[in-house]
C-alpha positions in Angstrom: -7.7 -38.4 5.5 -8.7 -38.4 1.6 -6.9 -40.1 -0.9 -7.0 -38.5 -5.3 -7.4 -35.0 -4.2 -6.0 -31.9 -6.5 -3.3 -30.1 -5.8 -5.8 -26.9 -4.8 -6.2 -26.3 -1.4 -6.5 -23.4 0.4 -8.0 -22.7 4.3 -9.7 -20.1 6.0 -11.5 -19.0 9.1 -14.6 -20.3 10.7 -17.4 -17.7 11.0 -17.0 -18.0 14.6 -13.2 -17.1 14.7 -11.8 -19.7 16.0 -11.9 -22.4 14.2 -10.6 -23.5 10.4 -11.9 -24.5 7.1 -9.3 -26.8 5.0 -10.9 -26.8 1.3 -9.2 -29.2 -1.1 -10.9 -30.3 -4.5 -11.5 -34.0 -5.3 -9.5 -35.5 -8.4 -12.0 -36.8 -11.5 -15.0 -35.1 -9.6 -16.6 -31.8 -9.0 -16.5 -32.3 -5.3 -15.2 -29.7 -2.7 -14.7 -31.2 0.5 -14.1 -28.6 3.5 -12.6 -30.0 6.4 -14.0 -28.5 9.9 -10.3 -27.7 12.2 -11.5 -27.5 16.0 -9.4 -27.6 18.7 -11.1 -31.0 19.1 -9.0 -32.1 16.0 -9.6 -32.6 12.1 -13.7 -33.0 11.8 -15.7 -35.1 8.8 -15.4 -33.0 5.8 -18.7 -30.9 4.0 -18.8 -32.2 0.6 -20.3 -29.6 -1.9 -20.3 -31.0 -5.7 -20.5 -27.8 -8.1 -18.4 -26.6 -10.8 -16.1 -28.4 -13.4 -15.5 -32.0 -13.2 -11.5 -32.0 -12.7 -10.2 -34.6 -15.0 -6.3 -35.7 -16.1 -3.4 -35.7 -13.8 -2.1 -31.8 -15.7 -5.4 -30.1 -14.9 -5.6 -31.3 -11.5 -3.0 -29.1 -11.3 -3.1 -25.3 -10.3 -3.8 -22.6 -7.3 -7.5 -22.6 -5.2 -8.4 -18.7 -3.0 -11.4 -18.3 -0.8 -11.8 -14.2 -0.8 -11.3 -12.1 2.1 -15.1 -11.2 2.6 -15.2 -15.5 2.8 -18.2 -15.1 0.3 -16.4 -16.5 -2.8 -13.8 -18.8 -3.9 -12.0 -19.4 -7.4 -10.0 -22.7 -8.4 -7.6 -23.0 -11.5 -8.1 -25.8 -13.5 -5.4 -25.2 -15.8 -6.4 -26.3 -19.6 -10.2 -26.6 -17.8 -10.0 -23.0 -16.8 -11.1 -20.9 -13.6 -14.2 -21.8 -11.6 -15.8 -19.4 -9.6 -18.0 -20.4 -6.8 -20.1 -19.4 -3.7 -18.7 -20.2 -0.4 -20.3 -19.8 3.2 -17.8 -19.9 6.2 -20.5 -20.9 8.4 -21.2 -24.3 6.9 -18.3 -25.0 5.0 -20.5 -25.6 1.6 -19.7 -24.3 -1.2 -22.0 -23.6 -4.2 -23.1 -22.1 -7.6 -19.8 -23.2 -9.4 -19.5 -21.1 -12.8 -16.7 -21.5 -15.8 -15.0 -17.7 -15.9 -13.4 -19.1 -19.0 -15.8 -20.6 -21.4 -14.4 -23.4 -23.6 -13.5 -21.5 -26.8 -11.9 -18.8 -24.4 -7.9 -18.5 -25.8 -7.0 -18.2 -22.3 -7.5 -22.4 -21.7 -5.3 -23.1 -24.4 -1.2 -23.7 -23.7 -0.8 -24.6 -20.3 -3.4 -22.7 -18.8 -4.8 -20.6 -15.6 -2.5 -21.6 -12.6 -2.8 -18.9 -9.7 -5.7 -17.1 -9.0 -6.3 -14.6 -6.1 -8.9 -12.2 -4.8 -7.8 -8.6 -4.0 -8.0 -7.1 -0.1 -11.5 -5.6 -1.4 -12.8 -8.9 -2.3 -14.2 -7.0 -5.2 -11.8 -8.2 -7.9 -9.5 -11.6 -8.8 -7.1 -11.8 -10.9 -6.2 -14.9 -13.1 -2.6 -16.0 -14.2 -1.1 -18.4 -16.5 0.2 -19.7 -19.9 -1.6 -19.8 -23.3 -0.9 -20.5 -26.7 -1.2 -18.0 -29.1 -2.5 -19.1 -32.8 -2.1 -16.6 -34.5 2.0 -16.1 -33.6 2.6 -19.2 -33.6 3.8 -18.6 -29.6 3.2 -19.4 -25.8 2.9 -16.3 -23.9 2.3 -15.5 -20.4 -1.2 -13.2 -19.3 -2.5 -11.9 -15.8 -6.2 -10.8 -16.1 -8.5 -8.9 -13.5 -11.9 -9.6 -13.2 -15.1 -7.6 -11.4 -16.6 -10.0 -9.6 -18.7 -7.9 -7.2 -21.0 -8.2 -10.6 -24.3 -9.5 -10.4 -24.2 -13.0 -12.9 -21.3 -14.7 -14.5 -21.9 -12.9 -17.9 -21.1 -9.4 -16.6 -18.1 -10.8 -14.6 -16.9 -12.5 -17.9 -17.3 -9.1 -19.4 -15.5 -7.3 -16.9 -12.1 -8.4 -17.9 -9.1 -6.4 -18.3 -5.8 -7.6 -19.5 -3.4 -6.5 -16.8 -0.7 -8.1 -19.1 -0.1 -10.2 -22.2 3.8 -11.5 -23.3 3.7 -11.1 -26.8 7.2 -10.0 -27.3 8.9 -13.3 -26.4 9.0 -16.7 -28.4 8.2 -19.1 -25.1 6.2 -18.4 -22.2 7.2 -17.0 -18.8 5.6 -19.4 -16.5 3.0 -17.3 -14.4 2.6 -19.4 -11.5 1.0 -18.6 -8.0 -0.7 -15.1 -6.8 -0.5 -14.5 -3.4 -1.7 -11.4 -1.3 1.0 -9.6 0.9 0.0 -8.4 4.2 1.2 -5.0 3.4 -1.5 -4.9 0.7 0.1 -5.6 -2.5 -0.5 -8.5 -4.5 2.3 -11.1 -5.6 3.3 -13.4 -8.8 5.7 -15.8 -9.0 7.9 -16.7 -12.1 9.3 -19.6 -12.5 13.0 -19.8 -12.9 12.7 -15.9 -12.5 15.6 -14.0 -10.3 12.7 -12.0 -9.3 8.8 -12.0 -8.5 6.1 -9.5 -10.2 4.1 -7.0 -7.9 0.4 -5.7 -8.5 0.8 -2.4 -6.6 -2.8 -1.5 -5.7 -4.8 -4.7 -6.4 -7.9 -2.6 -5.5 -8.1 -0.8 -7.8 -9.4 -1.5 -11.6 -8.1 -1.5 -15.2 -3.9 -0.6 -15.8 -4.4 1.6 -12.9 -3.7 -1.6 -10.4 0.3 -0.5 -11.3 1.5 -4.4 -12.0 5.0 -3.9 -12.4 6.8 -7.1 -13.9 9.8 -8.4 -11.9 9.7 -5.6 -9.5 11.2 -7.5 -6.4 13.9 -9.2 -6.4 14.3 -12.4 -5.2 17.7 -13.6 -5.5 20.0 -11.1 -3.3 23.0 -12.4 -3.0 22.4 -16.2 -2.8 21.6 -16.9 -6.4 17.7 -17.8 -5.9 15.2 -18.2 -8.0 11.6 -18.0 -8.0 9.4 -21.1 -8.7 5.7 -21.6 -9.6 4.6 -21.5 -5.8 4.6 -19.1 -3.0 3.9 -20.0 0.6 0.4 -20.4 1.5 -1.2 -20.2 4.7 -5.0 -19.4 6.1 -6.3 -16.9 4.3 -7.9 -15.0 6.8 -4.4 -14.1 8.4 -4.9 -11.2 6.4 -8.3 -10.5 7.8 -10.5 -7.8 5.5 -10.4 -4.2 6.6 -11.7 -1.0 5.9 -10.7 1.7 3.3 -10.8 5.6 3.7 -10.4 8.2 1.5 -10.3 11.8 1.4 -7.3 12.1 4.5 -5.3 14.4 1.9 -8.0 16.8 1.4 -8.7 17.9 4.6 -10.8 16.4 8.2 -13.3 15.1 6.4 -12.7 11.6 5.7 -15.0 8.6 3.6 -14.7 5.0 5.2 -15.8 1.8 3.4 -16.6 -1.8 4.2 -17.5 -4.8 2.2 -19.0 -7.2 4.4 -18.4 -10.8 4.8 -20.0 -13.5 4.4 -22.7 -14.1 7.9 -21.9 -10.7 9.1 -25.2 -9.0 9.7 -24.6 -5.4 10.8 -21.4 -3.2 11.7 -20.4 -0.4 13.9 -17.9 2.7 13.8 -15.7 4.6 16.5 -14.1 7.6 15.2 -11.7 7.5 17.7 -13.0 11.5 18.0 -15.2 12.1 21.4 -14.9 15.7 20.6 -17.3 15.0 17.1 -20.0 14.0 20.6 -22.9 11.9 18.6 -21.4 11.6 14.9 -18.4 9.7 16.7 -20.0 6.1 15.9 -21.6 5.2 12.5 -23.8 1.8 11.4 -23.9 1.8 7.9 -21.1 -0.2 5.8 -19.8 3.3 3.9 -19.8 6.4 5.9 -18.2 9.8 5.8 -16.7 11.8 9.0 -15.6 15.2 10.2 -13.0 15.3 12.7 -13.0 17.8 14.8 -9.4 18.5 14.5 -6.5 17.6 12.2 -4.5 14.7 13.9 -3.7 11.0 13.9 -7.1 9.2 15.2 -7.5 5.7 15.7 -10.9 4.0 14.2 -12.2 1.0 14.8 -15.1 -1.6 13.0 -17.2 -4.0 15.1 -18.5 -6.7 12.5 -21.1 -8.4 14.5 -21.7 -11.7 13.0 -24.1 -15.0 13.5 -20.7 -16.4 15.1 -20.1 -13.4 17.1 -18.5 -10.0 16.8 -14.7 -8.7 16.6 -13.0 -5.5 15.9 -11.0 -4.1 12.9 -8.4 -1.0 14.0 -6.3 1.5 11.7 -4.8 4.6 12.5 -5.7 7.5 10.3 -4.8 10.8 9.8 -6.9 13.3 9.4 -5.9 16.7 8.1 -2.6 15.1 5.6 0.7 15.8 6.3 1.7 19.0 8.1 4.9 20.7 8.1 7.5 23.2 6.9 10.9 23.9 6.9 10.2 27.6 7.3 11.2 31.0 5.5 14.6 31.2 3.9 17.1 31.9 6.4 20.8 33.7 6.2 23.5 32.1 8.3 26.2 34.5 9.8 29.1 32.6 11.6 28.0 29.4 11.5 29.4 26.0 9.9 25.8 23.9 9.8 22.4 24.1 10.3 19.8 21.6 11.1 16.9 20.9 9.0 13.6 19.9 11.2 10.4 19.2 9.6 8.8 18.1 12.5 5.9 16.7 10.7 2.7 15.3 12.6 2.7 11.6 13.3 4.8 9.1 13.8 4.1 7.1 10.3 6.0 9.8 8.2 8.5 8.9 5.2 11.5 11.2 4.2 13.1 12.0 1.2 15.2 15.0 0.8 17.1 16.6 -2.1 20.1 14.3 -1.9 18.3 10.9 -1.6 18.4 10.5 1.9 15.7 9.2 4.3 16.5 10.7 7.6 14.0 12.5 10.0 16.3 15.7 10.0 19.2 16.8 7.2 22.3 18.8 8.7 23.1 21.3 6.1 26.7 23.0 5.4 26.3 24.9 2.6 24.6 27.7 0.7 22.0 26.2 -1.5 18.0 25.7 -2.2 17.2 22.3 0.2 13.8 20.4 -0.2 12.2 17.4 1.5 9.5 15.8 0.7 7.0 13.8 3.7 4.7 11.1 3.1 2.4 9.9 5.3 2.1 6.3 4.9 -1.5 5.4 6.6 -3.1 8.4 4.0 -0.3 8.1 1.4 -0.5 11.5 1.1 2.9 13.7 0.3 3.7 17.5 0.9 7.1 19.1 -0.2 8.5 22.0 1.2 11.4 23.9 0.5 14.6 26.6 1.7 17.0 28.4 0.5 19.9 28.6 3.2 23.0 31.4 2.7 26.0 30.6 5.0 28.1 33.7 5.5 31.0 34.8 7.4 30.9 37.3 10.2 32.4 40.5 9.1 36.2 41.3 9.9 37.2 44.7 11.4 37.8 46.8 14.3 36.8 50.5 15.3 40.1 50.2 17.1 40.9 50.9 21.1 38.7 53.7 22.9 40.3 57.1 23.0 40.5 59.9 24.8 40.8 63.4 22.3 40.9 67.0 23.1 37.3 68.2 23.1 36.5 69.7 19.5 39.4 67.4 17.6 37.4 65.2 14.6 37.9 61.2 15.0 37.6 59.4 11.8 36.0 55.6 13.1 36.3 53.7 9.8 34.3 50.1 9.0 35.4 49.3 5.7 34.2 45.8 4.5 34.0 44.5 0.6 30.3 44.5 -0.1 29.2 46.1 3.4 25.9 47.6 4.3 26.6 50.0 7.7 24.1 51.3 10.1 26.3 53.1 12.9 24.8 54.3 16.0 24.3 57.9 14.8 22.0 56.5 12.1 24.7 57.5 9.2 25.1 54.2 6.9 28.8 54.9 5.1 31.1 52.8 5.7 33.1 55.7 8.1 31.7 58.2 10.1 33.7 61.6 11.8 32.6 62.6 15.3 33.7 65.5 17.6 31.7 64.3 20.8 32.4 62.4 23.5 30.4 59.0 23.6 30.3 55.4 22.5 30.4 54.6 18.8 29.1 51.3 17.2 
């Protein structure tokens, strides 16, 4: 099909949904060439010339992302850098190329940027690789974030945050690809690593994305290792959604939206008849009122040049509800069943002893907890109860009798640490009667 293409190349949806862009990068040129995927077969490539000119076998190395929004892509040059670049899924061009990394930037020296990747937002990439550090002498490893929802390269440039920098080591620790997760977490592979690194909330900006280095394990019990690469596959397999915010607050709930590229307008369903006319929405952020606390379904028509489809998530509005209840004295018995019964189905568990289960069977006196999180608001309640298991009292008012009238009857309930209420209202622990009757 093409022969002297780079080792970036990435895919991604058609505007109309069906079909696939392949994007690969032309060796010794600045050429993009997007391959149309039909069910008619492989098409003639769109060939967009923008950017850096991709020169030497090393540099042609190194990862290539087209965002989730499909308005954007960014290519690792390695020693060359990081382009970043207008796409259009529509057409297939791609335009406006720009150098993130000027040429005096540190970050190009060493081996260089190797994986790049957008977050879920589409309003941030991060950048990873090697570089050589002059004034330690050292190669170290880096992972930066970038805001490119800015309006020129300059401010993008600017936005930079160092998400992390190896300066503790004497050789580098070979970043290699990032790679989105479809439960929304962002990966990075390590070569020769027993493990791969995890940005926890890629969304979000500055240290507060939570990249924890070597978080997952990799190797289990078959000795692997991790190597620059991880799989890659059409981007749009993890299709943009929507974010909300608010759900741990309360029924009132703010959705957002970033649109893609060719989508021209949008509309919400609340999944919430009973809200009557503020139900459905048209603007890209919007804020709802449920009408109740509950688990509601929403949905997102993006109508599009191409078409229209429909994003769903399940929300719940209102946070987690539960208790465990007030704290409770146990006579007689040798367990007792704790039952949150928390609303929804999406619930996590984590009581005071580690486990994870729905319900906790209790056999001792003590102060039990558990803790509920909902995973589709992330929100988490504890609740707590103090449980005292206790042994029904031992004694006997003896058999009934039958006494001369006027003769006392001592009826004696003596029990270590008793409180008594007898029928006659006394509360010793023995009573004397004269009168015919039943006792308790």
């Amino acid at each position: 099909m093409r022969t002297l293409v780079c080792e970036k190349l990435t895919a991604v949806k058609h505007c109309n949904g069906r079909d696939i862009w392949v994007i690969v990068h032309a060796f010794n040129s600045a050429s993009f060439l997007s391959f149309p995927v039909t069910s008619a077969g492989v098409g003639t490539p769109v060939i967009s010339t923008t950017g850096t000119v991709v020169t030497g076998s090393d540099n042609s190395i190194g990862c290539m992302k087209v965002s989730p929004n499909g308005r954007k892509i960014a290519a690792a040059h390695k020693r060359l850098g990081v382009d970043l670049l207008d796409f259009d899924n529509s057409t297939g061009i791609v335009s406006n190329g720009q150098p993130l990394l000027p040429v005096a930037d540190p970050y190009r020296s060493g081996r260089g940027a190797y994986g790049v990747e957008f977050s879920p937002s589409s309003k941030l990439l991060y950048v990873s690789g090697d570089y050589f550090n002059f004034s330690t002498s050292k190669e170290n490893s880096y992972l930066l974030q970038y805001n490119v929802q800015l309006p020129d390269i300059t401010s993008v440039r600017a936005s930079r945050f160092i998400v992390y920098d190896d300066q503790q080591h004497w050789y580098a620790e070979n970043f290699g690809t990032l790679q989105n997760g479809p439960d929304g977490k962002m990966y990075l592979a390590e070569m020769s690593q027993p493990a791969i690194s995890v940005i926890n909330h890629p969304n979000t900006m500055g240290a507060a994305c939570n990249f924890v280095k070597a978080q997952f394990q990799t190797w289990h019990n078959a000795g692997g290792i991790s190597m620059y690469g991880l799989p890659g596959f059409v981007q749009s397999y993890l299709s943009s959604t929507f974010s909300f915010r608010g759900a741990c607050n309360g029924t009132v709930l703010s959705f957002d939206y970033e649109r893609g590229a060719g989508e021209i307008s949008v509309k919400w369903d609340f999944g919430d008849p009973a809200s009557g006319a503020n139900n459905t929405a048209t603007a890209d952020s919007v804020q709802h009122s449920f009408s109740t606390p509950g688990i509601y379904t929403v949905k997102l028509v993006r109508f599009t040049s191409c078409g229209q489809d429909t994003i769903s998530r399940q929300v719940n509005a209102g946070g987690t509800t539960f208790t465990l209840g007030q704290d409770t004295l146990l006579c007689g018995v040798s367990q007792y069943t704790l039952n949150p019964a928390a609303i929804g189905a999406n619930n996590v568990y984590l009581w005071q002893d580690g486990t994870k289960n729905a319900t906790f069977t209790a056999a001792n006196s003590g102060l039990y907890w558990v803790q509920v999180t909902d995973t589709l608001s992330g929100c988490s309640k504890r609740d707590s109860i103090a449980l005292s298991f206790k042994p029904i009292p031992q004694f006997s008012l003896g058999p009934d009798q039958n006494r001369c009238s006027g003769n006392i009857v001592s009826l004696n309930s003596s029990v270590t640490g008793g409180i008594y209420a007898w029928s006659n209202g006394t509360s010793t622990a023995s009573i004397q009667v004269n009168n015919s009757g039943t006792y308790w």
